[in-house]
C-alpha positions as CSV (number, residue, x, y, z in Angstrom):
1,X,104.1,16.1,103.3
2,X,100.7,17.6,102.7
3,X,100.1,16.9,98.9
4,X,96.3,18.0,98.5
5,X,95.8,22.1,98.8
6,X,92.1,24.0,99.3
7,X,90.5,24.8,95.7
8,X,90.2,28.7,97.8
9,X,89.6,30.3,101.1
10,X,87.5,32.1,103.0
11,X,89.8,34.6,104.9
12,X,87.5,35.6,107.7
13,X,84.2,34.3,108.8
14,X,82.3,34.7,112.0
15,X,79.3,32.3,111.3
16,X,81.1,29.1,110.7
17,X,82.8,28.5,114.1
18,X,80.9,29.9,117.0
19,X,81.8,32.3,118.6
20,X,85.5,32.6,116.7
21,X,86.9,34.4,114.4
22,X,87.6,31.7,111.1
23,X,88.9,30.8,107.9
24,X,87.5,28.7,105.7
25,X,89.1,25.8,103.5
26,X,87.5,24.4,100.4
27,X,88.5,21.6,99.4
28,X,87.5,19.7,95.8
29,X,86.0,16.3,95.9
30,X,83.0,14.4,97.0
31,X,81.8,10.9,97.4
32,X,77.8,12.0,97.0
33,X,75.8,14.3,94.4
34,X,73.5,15.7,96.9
35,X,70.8,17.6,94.2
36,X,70.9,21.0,96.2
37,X,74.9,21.0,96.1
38,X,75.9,25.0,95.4
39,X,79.5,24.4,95.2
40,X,79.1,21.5,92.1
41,X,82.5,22.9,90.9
42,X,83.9,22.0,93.9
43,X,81.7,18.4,94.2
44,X,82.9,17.1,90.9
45,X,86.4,18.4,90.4
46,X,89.6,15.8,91.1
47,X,92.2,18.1,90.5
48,X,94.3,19.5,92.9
49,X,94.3,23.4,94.6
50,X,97.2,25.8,94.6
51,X,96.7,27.6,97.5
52,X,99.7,27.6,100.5
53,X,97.6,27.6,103.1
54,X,99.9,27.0,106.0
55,X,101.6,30.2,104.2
56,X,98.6,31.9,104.8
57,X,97.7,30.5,108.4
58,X,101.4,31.8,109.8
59,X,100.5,35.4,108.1
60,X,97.8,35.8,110.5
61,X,98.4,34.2,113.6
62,X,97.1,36.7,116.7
63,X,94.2,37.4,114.3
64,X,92.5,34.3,113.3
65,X,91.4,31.7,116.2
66,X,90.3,28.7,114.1
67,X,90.2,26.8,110.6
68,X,87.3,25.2,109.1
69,X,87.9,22.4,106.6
70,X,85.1,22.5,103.9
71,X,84.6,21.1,100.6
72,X,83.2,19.2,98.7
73,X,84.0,16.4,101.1
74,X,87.0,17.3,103.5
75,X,87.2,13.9,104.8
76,X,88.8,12.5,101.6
77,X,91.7,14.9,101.7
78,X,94.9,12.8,101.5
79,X,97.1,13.6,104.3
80,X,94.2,15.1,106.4
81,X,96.1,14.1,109.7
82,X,98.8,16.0,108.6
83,X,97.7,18.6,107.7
84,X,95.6,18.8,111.4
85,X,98.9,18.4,112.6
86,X,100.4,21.3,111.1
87,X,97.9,23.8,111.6
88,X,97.6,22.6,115.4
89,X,101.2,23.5,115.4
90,X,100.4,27.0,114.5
91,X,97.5,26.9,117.7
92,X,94.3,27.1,115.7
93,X,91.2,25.6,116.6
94,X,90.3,23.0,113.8
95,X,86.5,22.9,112.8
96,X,85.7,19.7,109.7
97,X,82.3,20.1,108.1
98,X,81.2,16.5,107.3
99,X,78.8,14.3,105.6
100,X,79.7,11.5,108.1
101,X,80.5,9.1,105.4
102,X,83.9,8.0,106.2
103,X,83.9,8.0,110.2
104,X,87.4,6.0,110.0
105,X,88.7,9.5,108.9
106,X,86.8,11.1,112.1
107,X,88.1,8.1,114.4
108,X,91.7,9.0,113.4
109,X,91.3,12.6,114.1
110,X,89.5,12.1,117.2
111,X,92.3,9.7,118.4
112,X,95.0,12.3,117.8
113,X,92.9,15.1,119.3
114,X,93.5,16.7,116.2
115,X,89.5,18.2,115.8
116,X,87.9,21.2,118.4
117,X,84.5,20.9,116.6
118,X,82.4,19.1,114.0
119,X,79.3,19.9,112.1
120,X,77.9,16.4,111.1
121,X,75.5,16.2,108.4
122,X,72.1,13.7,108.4
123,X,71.7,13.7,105.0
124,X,67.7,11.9,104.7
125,X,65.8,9.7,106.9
126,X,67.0,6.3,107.4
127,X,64.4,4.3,105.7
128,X,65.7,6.7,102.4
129,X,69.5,6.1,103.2
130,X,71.7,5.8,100.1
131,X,74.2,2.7,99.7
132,X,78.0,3.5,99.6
133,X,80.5,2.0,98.0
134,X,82.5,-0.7,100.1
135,X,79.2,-1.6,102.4
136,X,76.4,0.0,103.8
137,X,74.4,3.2,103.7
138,X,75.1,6.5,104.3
139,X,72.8,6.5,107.7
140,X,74.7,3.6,109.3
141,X,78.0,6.0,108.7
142,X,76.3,8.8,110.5
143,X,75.3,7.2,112.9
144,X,78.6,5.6,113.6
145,X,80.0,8.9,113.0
146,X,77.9,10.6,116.0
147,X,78.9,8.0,118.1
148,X,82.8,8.6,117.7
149,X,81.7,12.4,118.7
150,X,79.7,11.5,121.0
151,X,82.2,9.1,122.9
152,X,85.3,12.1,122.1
153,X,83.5,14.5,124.2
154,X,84.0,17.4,121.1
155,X,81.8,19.8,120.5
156,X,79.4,18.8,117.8
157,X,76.9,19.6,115.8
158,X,73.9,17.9,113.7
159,X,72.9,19.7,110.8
160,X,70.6,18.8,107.8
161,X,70.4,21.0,104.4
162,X,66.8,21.6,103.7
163,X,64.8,22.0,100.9
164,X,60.7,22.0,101.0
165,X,59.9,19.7,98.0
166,X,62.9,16.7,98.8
167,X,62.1,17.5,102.5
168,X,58.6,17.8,104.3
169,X,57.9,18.0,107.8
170,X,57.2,14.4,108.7
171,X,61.1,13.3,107.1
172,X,62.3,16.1,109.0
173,X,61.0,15.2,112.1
174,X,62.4,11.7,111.9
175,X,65.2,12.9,111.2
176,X,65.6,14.7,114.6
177,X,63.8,11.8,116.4
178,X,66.5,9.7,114.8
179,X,69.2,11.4,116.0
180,X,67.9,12.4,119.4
181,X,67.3,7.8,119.6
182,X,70.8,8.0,119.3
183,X,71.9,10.1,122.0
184,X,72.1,13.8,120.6
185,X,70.7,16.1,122.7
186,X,72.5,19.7,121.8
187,X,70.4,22.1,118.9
188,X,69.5,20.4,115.4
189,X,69.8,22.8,112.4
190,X,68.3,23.2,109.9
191,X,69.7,25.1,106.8
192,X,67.6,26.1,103.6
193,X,69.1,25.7,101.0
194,X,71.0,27.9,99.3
195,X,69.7,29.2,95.8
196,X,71.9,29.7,93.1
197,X,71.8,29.3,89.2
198,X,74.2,26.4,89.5
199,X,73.2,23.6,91.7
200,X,74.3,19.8,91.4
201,X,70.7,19.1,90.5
202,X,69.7,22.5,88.7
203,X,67.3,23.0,91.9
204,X,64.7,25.2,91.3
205,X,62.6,27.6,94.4
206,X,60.7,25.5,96.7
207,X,57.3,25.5,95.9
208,X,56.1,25.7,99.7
209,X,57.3,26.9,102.8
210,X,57.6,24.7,106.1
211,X,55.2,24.7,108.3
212,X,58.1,25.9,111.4
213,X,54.8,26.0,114.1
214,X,54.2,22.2,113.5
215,X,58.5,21.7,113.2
216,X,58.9,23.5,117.0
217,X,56.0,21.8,118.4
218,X,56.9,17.7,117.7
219,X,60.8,17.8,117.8
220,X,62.4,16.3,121.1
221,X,65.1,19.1,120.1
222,X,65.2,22.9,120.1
223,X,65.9,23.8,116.3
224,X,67.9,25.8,115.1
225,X,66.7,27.9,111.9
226,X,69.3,28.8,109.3
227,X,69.3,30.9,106.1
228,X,65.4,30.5,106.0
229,X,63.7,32.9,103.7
230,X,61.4,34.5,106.3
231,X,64.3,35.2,108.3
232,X,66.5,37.5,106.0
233,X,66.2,40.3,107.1
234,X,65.4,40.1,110.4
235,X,67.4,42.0,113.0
């Protein structure tokens, strides 16, 4: 029984899976209060959605090809499984965008075959890892995390939200170097934040821009840019 509904969806998006025509599920809830957060409402609520969204999956099957599962935090969803379960019934591709924190989630997912893709956050540099509740730091969960992906064969993503004054160019490079160590070799992306008048930490606009040249030049992976200011725009 699939107790825990999305907070809303996103009927149709073509930028969130590649190359597939998606929906998007938010979900409320998460376990950290990243500053740059533009869906705090999301973030800090508990309650539960009201939206039937196996109602709406079954309305447009034939038209939609996958589901993303978004939050917040989607990996503390009760019933997550089982809600995989269902919507694999209904032959949709299943995307999870993740902070990596709670890889026993992934493992269980991954075991079932129950995931298609994964974007898998790297939140900060190791050496600037947060602690979690229950034991460790938010880095040693990514990393295990990108193992599990790595060892299921999915298709996978790394992907770090970027802003110019909590980020420079020397974190973000580690960052990549960190997860290249580890054995990811497909694009790294980085996405600029997104600016609103209601961020988790009332972020204001970065007061430099990165220096991409120097970015390009020292990362063992290609990068891929996302939602960058200079970009907008651009054909």
């Amino acid at each position: 029984m699939i107790t825990v509904h999305p907070a809303d969806i996103t009927p149709l998006t073509f930028l969130d899976y590649p190359k597939k025509a998606a929906c998007i599920f938010w979900y409320r809830g998460c376990n950290l209060r990243c500053p740059y957060c533009y869906n705090p409402d999301l973030a800090l609520a508990k309650s539960r959605g009201e939206v039937d969204e196996l109602a709406f999956l079954r309305e447009r099957v034939g038209f939609l090809d996958a589901v993303v599962l978004s939050g917040g935090e989607a990996t503390l969803v009760p019933d997550l499984a089982e809600l995989c379960r269902r919507i694999k019934e209904l032959h949709y591709l299943i995307k999870i965008d993740t902070n990596g924190s709670n890889p026993h989630i992934l493992r269980e997912l991954l075991q079932e075959g129950l995931l298609d893709y994964v974007a898998l956050d790297h939140k900060m540099p190791e050496r600037r890892s947060w602690s979690l509740p229950g034991g460790g730091t938010l880095f040693e969960r990514f990393t295990e995390s990108l193992h599990l992906l790595q060892q299921a064969g999915i298709a996978h993503e790394v992907r770090t939200t970027v802003h110019p004054d909590l980020l420079d160019e020397a974190d973000i490079l580690q960052m990549i170097r960190e997860a290249a160590a580890r054995g990811y070799s497909g694009t790294y992306y980085l996405q600029f934040f997104f600016q609103t008048d209601h961020t988790l930490g009332n972020m204001s606009s970065p007061t430099r821009r990165y220096d991409r040249s120097l970015l390009d030049q020292q990362s063992p992976l290609t990068i891929g840019y996302r939602n960058f200011p200079e970009d907008r725009g651009k054909a």
